[in-house]
TORKE-679249 format. One line per 8 residues: number of its first residue (from 0); their letters; for each residue x, y, z of N, C-alpha, C, O. Coordinates in steps of 0.02 Angstrom, whole numbers. Layout:
! residues N
NUM = a = X Y Z X Y Z X Y Z X Y Z; ...;
***
This chain:
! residues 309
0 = xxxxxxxx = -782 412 560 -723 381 528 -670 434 517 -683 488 490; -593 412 545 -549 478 545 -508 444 491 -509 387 468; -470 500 480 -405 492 423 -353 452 453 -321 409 423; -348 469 512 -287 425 558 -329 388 612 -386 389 633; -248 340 628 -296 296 674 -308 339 719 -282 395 721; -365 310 774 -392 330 838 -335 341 897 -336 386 939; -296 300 890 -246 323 950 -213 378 941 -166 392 979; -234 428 879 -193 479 870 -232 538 908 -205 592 917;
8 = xxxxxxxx = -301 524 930 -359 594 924 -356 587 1006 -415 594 1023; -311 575 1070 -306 606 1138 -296 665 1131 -257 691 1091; -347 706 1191 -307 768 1208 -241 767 1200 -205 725 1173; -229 819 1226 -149 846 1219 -102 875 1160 -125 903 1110; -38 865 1169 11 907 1137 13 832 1065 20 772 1072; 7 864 1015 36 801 946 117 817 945 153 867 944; 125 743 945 190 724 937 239 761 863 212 765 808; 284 775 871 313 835 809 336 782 741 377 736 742;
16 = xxxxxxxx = 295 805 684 297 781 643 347 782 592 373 838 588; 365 748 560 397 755 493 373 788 438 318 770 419; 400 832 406 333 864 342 387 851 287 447 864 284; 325 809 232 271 811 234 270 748 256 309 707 231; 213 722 321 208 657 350 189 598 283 142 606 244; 228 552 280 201 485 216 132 440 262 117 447 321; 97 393 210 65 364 247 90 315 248 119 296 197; 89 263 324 129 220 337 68 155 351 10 154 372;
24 = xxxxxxxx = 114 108 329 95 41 332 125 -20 360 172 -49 333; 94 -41 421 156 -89 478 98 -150 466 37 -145 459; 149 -219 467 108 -295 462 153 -327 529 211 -314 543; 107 -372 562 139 -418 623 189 -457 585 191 -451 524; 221 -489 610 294 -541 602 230 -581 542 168 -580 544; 278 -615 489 251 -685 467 223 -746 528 254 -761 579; 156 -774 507 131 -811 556 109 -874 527 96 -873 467; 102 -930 560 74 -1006 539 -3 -981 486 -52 -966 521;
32 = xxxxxxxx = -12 -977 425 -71 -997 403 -117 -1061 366 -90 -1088 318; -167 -1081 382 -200 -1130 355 -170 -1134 283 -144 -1089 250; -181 -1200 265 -146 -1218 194 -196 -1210 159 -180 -1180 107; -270 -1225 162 -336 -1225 128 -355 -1157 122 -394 -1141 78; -331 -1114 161 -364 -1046 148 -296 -999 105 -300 -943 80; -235 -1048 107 -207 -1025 65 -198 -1036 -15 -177 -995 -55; -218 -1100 -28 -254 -1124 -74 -290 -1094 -99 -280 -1082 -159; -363 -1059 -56 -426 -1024 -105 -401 -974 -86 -449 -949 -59;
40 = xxxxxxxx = -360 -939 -80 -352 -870 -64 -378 -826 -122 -411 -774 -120; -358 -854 -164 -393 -801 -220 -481 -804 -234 -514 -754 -249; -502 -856 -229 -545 -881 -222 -600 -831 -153 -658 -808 -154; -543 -832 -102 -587 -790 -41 -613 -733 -70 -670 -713 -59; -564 -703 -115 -545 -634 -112 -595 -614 -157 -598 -554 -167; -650 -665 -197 -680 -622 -238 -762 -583 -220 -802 -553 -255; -763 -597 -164 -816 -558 -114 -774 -496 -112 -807 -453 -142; -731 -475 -97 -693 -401 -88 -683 -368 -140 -687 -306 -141;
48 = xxxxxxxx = -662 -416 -211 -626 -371 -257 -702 -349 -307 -704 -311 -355; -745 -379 -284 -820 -370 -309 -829 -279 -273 -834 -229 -308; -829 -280 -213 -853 -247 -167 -821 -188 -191 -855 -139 -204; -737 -188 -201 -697 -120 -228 -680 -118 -290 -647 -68 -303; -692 -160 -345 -723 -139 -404 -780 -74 -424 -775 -39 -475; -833 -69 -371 -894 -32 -381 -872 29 -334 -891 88 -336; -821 -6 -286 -808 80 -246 -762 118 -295 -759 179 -293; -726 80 -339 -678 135 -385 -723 194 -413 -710 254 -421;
56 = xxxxxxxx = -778 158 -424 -819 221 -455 -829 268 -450 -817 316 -486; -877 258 -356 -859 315 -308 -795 362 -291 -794 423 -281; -744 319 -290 -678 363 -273 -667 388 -341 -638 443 -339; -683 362 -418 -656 435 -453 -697 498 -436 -674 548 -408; -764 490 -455 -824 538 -423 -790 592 -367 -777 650 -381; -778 556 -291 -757 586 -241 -675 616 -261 -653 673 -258; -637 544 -286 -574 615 -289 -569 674 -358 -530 720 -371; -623 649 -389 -634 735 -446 -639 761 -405 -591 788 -378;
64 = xxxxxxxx = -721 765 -374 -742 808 -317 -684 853 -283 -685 914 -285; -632 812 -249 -595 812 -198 -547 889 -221 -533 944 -196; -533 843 -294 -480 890 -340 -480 946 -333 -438 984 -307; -547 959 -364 -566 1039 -365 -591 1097 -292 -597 1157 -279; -598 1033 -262 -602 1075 -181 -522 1083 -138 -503 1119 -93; -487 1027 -180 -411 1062 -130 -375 1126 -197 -331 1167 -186; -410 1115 -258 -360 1166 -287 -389 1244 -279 -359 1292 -303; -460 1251 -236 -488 1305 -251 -460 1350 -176 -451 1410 -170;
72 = xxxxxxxx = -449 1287 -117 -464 1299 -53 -393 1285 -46 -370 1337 -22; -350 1247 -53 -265 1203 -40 -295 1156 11 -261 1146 61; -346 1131 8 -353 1082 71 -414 1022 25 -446 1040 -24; -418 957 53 -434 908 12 -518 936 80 -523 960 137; -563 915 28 -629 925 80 -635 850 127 -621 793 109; -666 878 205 -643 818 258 -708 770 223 -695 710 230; -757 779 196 -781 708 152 -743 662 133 -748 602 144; -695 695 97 -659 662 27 -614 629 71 -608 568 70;
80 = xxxxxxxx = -575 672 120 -520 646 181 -537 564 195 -509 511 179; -593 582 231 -639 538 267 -646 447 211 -621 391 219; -685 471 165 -714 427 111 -658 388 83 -664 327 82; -598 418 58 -536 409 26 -486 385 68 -428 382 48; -505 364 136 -468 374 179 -479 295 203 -434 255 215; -555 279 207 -590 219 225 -561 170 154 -533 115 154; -578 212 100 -561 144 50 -494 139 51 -474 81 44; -454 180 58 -369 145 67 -372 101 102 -352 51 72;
88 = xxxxxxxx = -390 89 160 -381 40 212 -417 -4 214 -416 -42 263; -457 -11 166 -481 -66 137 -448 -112 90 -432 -171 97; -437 -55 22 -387 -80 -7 -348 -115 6 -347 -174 -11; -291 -76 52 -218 -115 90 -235 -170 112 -210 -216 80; -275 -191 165 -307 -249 197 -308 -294 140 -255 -325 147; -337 -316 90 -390 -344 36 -325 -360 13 -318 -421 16; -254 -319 -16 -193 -328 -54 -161 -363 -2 -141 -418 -20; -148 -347 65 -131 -403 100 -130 -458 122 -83 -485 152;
96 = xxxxxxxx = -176 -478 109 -199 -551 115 -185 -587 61 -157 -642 61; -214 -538 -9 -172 -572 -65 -110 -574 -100 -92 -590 -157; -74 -548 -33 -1 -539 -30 37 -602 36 94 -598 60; -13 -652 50 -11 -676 106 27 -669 165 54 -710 202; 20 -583 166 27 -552 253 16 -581 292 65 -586 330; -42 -615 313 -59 -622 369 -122 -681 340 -123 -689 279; -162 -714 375 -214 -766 349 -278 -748 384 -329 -781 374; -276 -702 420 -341 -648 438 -394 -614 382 -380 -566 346;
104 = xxxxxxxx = -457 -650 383 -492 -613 325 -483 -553 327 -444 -527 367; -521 -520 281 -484 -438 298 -577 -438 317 -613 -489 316; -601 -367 332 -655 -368 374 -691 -306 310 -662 -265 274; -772 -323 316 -793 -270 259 -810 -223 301 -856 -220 342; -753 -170 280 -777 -120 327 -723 -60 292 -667 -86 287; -722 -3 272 -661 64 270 -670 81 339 -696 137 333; -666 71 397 -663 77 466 -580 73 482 -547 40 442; -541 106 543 -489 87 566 -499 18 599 -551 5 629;
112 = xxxxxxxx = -446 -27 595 -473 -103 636 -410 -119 672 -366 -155 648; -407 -87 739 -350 -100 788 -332 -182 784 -281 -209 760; -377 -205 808 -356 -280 814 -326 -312 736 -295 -364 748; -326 -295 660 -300 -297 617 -246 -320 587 -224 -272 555; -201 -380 577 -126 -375 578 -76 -333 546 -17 -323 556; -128 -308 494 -102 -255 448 -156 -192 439 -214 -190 419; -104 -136 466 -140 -65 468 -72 -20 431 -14 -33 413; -128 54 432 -130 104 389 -119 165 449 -152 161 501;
120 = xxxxxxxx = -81 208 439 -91 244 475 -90 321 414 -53 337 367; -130 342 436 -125 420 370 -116 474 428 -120 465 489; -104 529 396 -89 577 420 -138 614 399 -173 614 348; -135 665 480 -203 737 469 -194 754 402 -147 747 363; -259 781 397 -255 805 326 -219 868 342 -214 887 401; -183 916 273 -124 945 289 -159 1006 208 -202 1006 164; -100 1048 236 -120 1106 173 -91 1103 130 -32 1108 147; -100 1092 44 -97 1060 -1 -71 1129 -56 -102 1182 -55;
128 = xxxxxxxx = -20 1121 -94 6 1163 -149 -48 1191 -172 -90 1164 -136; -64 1210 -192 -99 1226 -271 -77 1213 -335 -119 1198 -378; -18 1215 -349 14 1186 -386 24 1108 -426 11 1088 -483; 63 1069 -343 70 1018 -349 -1 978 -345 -5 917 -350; -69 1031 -332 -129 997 -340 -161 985 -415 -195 937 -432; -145 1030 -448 -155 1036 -500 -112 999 -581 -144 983 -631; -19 990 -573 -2 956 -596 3 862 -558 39 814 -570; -41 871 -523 -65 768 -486 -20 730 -526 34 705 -511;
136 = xxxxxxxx = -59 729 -594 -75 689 -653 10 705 -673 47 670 -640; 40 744 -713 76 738 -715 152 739 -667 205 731 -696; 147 751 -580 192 713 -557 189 642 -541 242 614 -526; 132 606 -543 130 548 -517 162 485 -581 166 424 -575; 180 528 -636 216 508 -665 267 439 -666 259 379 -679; 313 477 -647 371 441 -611 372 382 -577 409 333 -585; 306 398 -520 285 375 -471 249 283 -494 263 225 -480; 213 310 -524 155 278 -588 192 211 -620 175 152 -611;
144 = xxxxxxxx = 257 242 -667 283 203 -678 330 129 -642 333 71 -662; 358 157 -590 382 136 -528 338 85 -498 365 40 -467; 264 87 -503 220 69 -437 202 26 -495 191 -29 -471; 192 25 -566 174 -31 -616 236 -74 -594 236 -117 -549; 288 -54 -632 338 -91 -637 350 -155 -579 358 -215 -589; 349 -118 -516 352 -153 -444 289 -213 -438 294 -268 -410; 227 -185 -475 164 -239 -469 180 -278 -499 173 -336 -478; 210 -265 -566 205 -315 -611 249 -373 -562 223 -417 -527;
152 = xxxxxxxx = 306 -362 -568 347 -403 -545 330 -429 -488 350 -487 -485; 288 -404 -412 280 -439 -382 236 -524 -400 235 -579 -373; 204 -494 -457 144 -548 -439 164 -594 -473 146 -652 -463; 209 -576 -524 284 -655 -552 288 -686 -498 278 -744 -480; 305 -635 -474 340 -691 -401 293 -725 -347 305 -779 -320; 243 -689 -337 167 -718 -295 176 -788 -317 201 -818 -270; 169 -818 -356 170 -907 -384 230 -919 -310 209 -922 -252; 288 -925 -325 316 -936 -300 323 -933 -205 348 -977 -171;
160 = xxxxxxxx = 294 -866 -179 295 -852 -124 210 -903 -112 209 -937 -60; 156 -905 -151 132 -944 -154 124 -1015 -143 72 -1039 -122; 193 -1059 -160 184 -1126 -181 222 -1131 -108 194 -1166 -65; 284 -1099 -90 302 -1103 -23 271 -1098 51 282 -1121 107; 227 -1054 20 191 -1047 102 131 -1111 108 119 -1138 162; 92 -1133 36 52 -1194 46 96 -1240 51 73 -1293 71; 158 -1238 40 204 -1317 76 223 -1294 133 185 -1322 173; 262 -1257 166 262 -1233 224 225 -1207 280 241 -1204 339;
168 = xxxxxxxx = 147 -1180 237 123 -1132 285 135 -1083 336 103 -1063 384; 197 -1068 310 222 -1016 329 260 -972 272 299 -999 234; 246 -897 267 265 -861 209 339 -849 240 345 -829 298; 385 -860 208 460 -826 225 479 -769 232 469 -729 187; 505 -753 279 498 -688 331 549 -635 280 554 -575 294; 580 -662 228 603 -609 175 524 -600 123 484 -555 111; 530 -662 108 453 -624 62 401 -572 96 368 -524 77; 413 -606 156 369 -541 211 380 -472 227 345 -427 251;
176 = xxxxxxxx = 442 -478 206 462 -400 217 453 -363 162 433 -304 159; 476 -416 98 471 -377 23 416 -360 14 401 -301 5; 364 -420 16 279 -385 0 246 -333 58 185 -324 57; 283 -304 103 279 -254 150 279 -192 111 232 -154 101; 330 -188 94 379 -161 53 348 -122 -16 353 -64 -34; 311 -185 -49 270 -155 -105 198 -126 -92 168 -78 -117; 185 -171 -45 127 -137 -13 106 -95 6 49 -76 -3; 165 -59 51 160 18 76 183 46 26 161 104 33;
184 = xxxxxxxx = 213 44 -21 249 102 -74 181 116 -124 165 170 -149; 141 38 -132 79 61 -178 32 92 -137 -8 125 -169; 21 93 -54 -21 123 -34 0 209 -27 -37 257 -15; 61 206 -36 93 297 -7 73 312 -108 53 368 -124; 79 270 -154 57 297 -194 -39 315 -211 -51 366 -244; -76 289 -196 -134 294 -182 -146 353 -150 -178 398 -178; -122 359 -87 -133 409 -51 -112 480 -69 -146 526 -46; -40 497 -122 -39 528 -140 -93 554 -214 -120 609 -224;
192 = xxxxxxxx = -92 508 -245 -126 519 -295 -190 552 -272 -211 599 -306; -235 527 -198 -301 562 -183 -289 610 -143 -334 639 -114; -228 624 -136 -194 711 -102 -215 690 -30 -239 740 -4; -217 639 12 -199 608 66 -152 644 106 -167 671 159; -84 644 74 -30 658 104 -21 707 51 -56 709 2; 47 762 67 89 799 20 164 758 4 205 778 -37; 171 700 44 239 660 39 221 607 -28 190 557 -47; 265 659 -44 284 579 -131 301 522 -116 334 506 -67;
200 = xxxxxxxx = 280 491 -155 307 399 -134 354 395 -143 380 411 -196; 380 373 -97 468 337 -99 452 281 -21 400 256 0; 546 280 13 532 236 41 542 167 35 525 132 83; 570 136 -22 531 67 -63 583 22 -13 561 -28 16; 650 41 -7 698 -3 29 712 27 108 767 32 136; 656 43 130 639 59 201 657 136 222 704 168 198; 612 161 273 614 227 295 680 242 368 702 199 407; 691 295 366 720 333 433 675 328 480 615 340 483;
208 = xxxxxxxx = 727 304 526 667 313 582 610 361 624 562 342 658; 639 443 603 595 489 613 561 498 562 533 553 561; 554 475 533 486 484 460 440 452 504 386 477 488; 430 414 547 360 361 585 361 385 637 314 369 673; 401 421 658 400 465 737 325 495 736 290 481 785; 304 525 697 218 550 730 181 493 742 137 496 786; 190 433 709 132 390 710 154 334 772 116 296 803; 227 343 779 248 275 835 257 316 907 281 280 951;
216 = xxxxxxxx = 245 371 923 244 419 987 200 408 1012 151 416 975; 183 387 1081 120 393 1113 90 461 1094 120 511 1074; 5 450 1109 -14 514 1122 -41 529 1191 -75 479 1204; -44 566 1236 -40 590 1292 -116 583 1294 -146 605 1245; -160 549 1357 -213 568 1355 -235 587 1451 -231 559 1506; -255 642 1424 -256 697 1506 -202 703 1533 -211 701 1594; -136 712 1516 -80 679 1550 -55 617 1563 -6 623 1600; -66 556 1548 -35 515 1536 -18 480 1487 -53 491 1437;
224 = xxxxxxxx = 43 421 1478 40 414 1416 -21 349 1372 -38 298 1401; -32 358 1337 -96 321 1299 -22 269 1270 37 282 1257; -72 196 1268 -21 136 1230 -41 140 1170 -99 148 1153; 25 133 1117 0 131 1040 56 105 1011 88 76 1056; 89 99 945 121 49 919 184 74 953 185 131 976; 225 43 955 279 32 971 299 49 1057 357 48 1078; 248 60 1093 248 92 1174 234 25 1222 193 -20 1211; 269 31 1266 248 -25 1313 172 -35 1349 147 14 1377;
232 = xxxxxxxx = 149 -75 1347 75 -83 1375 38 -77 1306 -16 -107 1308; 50 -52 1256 19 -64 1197 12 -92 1129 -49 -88 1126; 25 -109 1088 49 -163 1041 103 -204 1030 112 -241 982; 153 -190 1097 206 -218 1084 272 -156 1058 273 -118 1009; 341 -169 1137 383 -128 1116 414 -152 1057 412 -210 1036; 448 -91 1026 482 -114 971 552 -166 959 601 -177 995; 541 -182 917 576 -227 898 600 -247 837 589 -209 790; 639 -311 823 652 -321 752 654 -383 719 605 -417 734;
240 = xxxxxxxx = 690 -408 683 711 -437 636 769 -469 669 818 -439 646; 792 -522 720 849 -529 736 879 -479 766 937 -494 782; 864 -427 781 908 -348 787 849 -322 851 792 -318 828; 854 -306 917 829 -243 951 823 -201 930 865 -176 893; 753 -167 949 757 -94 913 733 -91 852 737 -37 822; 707 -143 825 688 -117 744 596 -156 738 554 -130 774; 581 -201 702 518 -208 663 498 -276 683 525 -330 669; 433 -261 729 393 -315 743 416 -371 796 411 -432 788;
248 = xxxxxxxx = 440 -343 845 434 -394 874 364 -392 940 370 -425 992; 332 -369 933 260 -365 972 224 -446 962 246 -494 932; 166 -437 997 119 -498 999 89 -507 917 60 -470 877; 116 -578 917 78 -605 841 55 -570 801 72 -560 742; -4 -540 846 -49 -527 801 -42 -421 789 -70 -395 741; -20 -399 817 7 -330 793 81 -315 787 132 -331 818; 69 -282 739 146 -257 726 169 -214 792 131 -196 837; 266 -196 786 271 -173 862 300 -93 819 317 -44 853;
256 = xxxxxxxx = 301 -92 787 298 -16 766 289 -4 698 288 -53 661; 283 51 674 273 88 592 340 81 544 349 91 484; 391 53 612 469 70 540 483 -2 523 479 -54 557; 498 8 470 513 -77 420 576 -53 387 589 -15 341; 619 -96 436 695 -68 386 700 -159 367 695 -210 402; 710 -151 318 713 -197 270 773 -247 270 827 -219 264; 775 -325 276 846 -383 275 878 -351 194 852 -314 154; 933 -380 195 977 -395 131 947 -452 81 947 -451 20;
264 = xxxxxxxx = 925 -492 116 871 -533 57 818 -497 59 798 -496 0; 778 -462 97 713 -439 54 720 -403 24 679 -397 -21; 784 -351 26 826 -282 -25 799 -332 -107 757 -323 -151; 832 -365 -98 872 -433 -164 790 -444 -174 781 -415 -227; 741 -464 -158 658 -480 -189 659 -407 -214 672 -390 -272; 644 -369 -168 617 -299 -226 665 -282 -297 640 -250 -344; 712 -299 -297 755 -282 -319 741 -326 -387 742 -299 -442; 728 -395 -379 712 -425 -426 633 -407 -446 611 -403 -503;
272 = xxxxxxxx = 590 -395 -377 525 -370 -420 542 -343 -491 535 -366 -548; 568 -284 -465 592 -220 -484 588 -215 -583 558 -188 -629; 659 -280 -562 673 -320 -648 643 -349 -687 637 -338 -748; 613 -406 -643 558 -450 -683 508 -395 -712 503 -385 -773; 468 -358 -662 404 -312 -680 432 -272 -754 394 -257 -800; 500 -259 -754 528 -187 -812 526 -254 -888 502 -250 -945; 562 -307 -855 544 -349 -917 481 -373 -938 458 -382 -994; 464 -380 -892 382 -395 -929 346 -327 -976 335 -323 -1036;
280 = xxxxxxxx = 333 -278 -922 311 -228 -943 348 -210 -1045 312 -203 -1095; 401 -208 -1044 434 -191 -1102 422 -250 -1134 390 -241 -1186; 437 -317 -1122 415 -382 -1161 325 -346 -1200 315 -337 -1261; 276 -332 -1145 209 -320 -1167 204 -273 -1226 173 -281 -1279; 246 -212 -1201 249 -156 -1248 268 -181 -1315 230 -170 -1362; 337 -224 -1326 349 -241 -1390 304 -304 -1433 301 -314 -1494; 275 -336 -1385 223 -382 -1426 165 -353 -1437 130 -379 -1480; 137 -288 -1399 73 -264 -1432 86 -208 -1499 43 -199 -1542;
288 = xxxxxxxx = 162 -168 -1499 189 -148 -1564 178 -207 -1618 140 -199 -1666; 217 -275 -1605 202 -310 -1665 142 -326 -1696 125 -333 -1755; 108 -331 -1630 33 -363 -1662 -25 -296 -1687 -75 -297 -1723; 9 -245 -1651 -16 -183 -1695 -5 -172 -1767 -44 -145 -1806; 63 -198 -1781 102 -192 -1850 66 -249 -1868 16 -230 -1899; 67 -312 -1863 34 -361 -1900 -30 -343 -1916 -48 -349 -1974; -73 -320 -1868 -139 -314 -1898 -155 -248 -1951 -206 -241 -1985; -103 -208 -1949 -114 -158 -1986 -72 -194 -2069 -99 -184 -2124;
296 = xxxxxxxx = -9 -231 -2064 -9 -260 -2130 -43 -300 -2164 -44 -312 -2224; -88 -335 -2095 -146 -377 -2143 -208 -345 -2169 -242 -355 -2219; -214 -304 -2121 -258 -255 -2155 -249 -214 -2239 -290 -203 -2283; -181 -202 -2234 -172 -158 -2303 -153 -232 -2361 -150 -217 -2421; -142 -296 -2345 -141 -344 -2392 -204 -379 -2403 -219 -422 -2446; -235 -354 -2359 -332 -387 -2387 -362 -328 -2422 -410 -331 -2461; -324 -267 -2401 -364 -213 -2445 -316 -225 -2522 -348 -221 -2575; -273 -234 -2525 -244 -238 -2601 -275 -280 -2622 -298 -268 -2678;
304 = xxxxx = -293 -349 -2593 -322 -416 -2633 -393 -378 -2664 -413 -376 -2722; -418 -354 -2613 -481 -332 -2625 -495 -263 -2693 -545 -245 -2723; -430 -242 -2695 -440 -195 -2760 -406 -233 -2811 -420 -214 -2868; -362 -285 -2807 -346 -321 -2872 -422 -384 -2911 -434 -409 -2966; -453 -383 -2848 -489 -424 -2868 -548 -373 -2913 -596 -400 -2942;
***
């Protein structure tokens, strides 16, 4: 099991990277899904969220482990690579579906899964600060907050992208881009957090196109070129959105490259994620202050009763 997909490990020259490479996340076009499986979708999902419930365990275990082997060495150990590497792409899969990406079970497996509608591509493992290994916790900060805020609000909106696709059965190709969108930004946060990558999460309203240049370049195998996302003969040249040249226009079922530049309505969903999630989040904060304050004044008015009595 590698860190990156398989079409990256041909002989030859690697395609010239961006540093620090992000990990990238490409989904096929929106597609017709069953209305019944969109219905139990949540329902499907609780065979998986069973399954990575009990792997969290493991991954704190492995990324302690991990911690102290990239801060001693600057490099994450290829276990941890490996291990941390399988459950992302599990993860992502499992959030996609309940992001209704695609209507493809996701498969039990942390394996790369070419045939997949939604993949992960990570980058070699890479040599790691010492520093920035050590303050994790406090840069992911920022990050942290951002990647709440964005959840919260997506899943306001899930009802909605929800109720449309079981009347339509089809998810709207803006909601498709937005929950792209959150998807990869929570997976580039994951990945940073388990020192995956050295690239901070960002990204949220789509990447440059040479940020995906290592992962959308053929790789050369013996001299010729090997098919891989976005190359002819292999998942489908690239494409877009109404537009040549940009995101997904390959066969159904794979995406046609790694770059997701984002519509003006899906800008406008994250954007409202964005809001809804900050109001909720602060709505939560100020009702668990009150009910902190309430229970602490009822507390000190049962203790007075109790000494007057």
């Amino acid at each position: 099991m590698a860190a990156y997909p398989p079409y990256q490990a041909y002989p030859g020259p690697a395609p010239a990277l961006i540093t620090p490479p992000p990990v990238l996340v490409a989904a096929a076009d929106p597609a017709p899904q069953q209305r019944l499986t969109v219905f139990l979708r949540f329902i499907l999902l609780v065979p998986h969220l069973i399954v990575l419930c009990l792997m969290s365990i493991a991954v704190l275990v492995v990324a302690f482990i991990g911690w102290w082997g990239a801060l001693f060495t600057a490099r994450l150990p290829l276990f941890a690579v490996n291990f941390l590497s399988g459950c992302l792409r599990w993860w992502t899969r499992v959030y996609a579906y309940a992001f209704l990406l695609t209507d493809v079970y996701p498969p039990f497996t942390p394996d790369e899964v070419p045939t997949y509608p939604v993949r992960v591509a990570i980058p070699e493992p890479q040599r790691l600060n010492r520093a920035a290994v050590f303050f994790r916790g406090v840069l992911l900060i920022p990050a942290n907050i951002l990647c709440t805020v964005l959840s919260s609000g997506a899943v306001l909106m899930a009802l909605i992208a929800w109720l449309v696709t079981l009347i339509t059965g089809r998810l709207p190709a803006s909601f498709h881009l937005a929950y792209v969108a959150v998807l990869r930004f929570q997976t580039r946060f994951y990945g940073y957090a388990g020192m995956l990558t050295t690239a901070y999460p960002s990204g949220l309203y789509g990447d440059r196109p040479g940020i995906v240049a290592w992962a959308d370049a053929p790789a050369p195998a013996f001299g010729a070129p090997a098919p891989g996302y976005g190359t002819p003969g292999g998942y489908g040249a690239p494409g877009g959105y109404d537009a040549p040249g940009g995101y997904g226009t390959g066969p159904a079922s794979q995406p046609g490259t790694w770059l997701l530049p984002l519509t003006s309505a899906a800008k406008v969903l994250v954007t409202t994620f964005i809001v809804l999630g900050a109001i909720c989040e602060v709505g939560q904060n100020v009702y668990n202050m009150e009910s902190g304050n309430s229970t602490v004044n009822n507390n000190g008015t049962s203790t007075s009763v109790v000494i007057n009595l």
